[in-house]
TIRO-2110 file (N, C-alpha, C; in Angstrom, 1 decimal):
// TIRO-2110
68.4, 7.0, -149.1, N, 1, A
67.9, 6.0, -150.1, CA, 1, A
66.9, 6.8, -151.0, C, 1, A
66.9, 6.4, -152.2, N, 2, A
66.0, 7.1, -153.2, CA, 2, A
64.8, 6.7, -153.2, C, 2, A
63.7, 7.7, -153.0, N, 3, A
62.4, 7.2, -152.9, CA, 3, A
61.5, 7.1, -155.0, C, 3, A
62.1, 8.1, -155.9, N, 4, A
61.5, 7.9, -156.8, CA, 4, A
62.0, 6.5, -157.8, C, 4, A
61.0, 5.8, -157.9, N, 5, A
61.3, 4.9, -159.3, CA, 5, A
62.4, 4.8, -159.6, C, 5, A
62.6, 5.7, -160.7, N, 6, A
63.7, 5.9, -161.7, CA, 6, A
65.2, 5.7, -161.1, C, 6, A
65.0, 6.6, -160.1, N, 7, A
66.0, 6.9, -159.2, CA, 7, A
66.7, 5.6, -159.1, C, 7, A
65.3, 4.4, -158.2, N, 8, A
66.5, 3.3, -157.5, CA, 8, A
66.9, 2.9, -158.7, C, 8, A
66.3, 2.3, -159.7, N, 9, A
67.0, 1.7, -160.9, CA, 9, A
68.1, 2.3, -161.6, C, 9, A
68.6, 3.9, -161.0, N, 10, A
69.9, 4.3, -161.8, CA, 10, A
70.6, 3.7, -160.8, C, 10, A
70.4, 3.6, -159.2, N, 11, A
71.3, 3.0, -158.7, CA, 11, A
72.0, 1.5, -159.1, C, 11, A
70.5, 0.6, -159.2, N, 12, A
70.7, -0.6, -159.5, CA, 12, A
71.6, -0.6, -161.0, C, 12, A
71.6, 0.2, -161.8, N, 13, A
72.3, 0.5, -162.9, CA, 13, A
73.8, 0.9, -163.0, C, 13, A
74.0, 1.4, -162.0, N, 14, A
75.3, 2.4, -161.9, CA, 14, A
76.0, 1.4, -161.4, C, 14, A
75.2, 0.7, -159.9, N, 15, A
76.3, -0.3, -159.6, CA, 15, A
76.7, -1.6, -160.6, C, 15, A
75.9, -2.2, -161.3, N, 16, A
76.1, -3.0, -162.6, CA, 16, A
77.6, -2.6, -163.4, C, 16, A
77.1, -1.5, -163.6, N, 17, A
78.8, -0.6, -164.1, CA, 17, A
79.7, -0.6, -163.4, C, 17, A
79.6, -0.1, -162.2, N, 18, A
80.6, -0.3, -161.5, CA, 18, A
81.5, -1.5, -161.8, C, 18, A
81.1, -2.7, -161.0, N, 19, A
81.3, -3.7, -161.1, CA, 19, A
82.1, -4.4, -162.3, C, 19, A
81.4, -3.9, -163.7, N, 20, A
81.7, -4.8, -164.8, CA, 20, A
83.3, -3.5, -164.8, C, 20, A
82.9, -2.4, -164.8, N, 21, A
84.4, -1.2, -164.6, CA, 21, A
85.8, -2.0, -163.8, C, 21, A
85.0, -2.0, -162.3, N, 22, A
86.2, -2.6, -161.9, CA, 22, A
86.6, -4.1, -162.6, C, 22, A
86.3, -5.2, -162.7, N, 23, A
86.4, -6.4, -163.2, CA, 23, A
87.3, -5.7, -164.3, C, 23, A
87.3, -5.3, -165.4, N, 24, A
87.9, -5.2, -166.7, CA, 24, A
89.3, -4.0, -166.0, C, 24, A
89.2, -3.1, -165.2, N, 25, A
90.8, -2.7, -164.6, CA, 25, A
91.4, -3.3, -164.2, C, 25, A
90.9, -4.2, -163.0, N, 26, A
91.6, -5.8, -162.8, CA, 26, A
92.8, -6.2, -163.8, C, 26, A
91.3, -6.5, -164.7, N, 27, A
92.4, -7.1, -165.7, CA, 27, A
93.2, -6.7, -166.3, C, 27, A
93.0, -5.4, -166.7, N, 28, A
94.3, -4.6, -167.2, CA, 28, A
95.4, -4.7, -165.9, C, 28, A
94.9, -4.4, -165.3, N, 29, A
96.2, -4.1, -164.2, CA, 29, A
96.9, -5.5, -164.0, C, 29, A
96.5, -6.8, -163.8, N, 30, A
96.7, -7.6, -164.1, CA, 30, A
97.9, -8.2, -165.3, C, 30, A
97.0, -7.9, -166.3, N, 31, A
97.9, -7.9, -167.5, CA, 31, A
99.3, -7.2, -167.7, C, 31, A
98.9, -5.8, -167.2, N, 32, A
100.7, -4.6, -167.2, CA, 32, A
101.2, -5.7, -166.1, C, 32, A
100.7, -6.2, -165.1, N, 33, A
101.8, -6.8, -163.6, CA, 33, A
102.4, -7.9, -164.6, C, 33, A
101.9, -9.1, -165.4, N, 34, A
102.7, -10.1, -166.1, CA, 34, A
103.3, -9.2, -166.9, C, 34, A
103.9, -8.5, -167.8, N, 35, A
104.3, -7.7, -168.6, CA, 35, A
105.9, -7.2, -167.4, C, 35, A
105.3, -6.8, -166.6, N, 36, A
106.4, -6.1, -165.5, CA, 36, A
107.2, -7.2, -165.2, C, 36, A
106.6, -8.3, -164.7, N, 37, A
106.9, -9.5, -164.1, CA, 37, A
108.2, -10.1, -165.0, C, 37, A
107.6, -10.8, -166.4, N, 38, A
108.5, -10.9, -167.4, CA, 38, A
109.5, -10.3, -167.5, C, 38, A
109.9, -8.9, -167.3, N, 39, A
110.7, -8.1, -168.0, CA, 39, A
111.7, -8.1, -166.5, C, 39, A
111.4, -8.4, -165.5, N, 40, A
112.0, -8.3, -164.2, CA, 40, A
112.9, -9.3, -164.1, C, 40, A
111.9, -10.4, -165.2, N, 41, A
112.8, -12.0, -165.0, CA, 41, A
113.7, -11.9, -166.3, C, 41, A
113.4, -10.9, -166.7, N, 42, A
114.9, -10.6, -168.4, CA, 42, A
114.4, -11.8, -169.3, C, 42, A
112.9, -12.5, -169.1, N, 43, A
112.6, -13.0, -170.3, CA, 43, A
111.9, -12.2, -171.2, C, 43, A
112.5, -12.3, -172.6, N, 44, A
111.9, -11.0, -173.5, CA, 44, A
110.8, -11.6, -174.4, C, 44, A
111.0, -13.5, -174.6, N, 45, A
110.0, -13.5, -175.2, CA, 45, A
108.5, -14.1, -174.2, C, 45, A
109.1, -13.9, -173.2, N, 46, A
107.7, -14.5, -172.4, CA, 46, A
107.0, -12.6, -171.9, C, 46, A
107.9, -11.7, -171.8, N, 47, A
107.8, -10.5, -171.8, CA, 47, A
107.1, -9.6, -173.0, C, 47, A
107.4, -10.4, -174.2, N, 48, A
106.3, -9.7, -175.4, CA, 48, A
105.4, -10.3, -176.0, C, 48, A
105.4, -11.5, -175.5, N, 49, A
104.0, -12.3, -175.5, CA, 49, A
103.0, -11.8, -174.7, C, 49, A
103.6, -11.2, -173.3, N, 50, A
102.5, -10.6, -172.3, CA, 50, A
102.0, -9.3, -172.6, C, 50, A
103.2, -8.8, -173.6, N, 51, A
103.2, -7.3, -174.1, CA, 51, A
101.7, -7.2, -175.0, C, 51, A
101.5, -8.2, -175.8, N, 52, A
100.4, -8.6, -176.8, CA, 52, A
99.8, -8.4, -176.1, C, 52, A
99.4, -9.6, -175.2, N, 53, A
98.3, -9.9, -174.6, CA, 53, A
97.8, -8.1, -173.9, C, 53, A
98.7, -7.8, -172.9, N, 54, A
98.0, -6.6, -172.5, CA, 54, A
97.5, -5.8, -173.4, C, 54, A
98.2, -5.4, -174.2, N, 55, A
97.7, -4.5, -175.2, CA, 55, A
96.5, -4.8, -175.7, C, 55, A
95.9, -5.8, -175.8, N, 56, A
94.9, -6.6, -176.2, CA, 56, A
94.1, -5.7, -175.4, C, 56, A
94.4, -5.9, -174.3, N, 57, A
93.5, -5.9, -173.3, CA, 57, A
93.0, -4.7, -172.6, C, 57, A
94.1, -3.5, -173.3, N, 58, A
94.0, -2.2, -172.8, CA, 58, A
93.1, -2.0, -174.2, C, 58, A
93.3, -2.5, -174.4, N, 59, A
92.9, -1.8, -175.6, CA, 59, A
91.0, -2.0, -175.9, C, 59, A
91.0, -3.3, -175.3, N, 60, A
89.3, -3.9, -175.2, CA, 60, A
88.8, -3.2, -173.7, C, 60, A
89.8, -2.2, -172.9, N, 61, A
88.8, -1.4, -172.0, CA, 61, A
88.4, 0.1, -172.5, C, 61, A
89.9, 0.6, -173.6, N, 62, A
89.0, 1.6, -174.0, CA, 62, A
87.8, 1.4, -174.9, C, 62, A
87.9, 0.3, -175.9, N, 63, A
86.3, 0.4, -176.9, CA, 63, A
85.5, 0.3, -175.9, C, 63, A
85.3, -0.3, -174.9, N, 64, A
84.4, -0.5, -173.8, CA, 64, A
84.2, 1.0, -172.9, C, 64, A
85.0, 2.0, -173.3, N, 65, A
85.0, 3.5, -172.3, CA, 65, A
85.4, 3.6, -170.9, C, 65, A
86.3, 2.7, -170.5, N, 66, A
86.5, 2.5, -168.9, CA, 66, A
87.7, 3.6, -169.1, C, 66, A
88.9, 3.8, -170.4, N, 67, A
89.8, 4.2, -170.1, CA, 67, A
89.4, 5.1, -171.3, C, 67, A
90.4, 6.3, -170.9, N, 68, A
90.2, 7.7, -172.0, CA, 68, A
91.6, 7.2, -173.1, C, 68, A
91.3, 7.7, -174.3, N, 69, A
92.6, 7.5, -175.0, CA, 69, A
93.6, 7.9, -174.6, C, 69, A
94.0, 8.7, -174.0, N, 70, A
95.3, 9.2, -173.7, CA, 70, A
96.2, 8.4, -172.5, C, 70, A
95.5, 7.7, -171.5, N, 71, A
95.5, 7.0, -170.8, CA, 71, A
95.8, 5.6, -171.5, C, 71, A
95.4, 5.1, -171.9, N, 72, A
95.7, 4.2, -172.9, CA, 72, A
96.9, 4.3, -174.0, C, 72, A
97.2, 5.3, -174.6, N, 73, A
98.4, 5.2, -174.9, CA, 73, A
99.5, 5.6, -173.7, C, 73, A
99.6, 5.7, -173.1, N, 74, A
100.6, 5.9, -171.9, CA, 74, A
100.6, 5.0, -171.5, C, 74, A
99.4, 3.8, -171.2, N, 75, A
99.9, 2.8, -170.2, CA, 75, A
100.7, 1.9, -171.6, C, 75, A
100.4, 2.1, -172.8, N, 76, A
100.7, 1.2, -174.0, CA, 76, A
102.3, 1.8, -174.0, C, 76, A
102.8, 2.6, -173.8, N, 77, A
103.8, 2.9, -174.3, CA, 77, A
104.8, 2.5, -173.8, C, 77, A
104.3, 3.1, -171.9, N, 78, A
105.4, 2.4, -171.0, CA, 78, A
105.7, 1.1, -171.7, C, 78, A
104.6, 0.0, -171.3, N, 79, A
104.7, -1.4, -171.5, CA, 79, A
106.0, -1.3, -172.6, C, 79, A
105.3, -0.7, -173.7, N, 80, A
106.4, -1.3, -175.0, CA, 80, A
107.9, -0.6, -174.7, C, 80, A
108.3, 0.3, -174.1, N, 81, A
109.4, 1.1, -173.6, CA, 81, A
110.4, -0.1, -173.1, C, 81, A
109.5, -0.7, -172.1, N, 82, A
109.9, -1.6, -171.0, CA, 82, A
110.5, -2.9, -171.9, C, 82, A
109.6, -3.4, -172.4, N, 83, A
110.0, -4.7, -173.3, CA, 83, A
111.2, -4.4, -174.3, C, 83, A
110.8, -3.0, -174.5, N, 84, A
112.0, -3.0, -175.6, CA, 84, A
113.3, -2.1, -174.9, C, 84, A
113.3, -1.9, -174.0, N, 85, A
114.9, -2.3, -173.0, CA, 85, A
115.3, -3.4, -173.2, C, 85, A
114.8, -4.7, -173.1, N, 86, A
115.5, -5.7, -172.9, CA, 86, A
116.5, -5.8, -174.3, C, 86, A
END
């Protein structure tokens, strides 16, 4: 355990991050699984409605820095790959 000041407060800081980090992967991950989900059930418009949405949503973790760009267009791509098999 950290005995200086500064110290404990980066902990109490880091885990703050943490937390809000994992919460917003969640939801990406979340979001790609309805995306997957859809496209499994061969519905294409309930499949690119979800396609939005995630994208949305990948997209509001990189402004936020949880995901690096490159990362983000990969997971964007699959998705759109996927929907547009159907």
């Amino acid at each position: 355990m950290a005995n200086i000041k500064s110290a404990k407060k980066r902990i109490k800081v880091i885990n703050k991050k943490t937390l809000r980090n994992k919460m917003i992967k969640s939801q990406v991950k979340t979001a790609m699984k309805k995306v997957i989900v859809a496209v499994n059930a061969g519905d294409k418009d309930a499949a690119s409605v979800a396609l939005k949405s995630a994208v949305s949503t990948i997209d509001r973790a990189y402004t936020k820095g949880i995901y690096h760009r490159n990362t983000v267009a990969r997971k964007k791509s699959s998705l759109t790959k996927l929907v547009n098999s159907l």
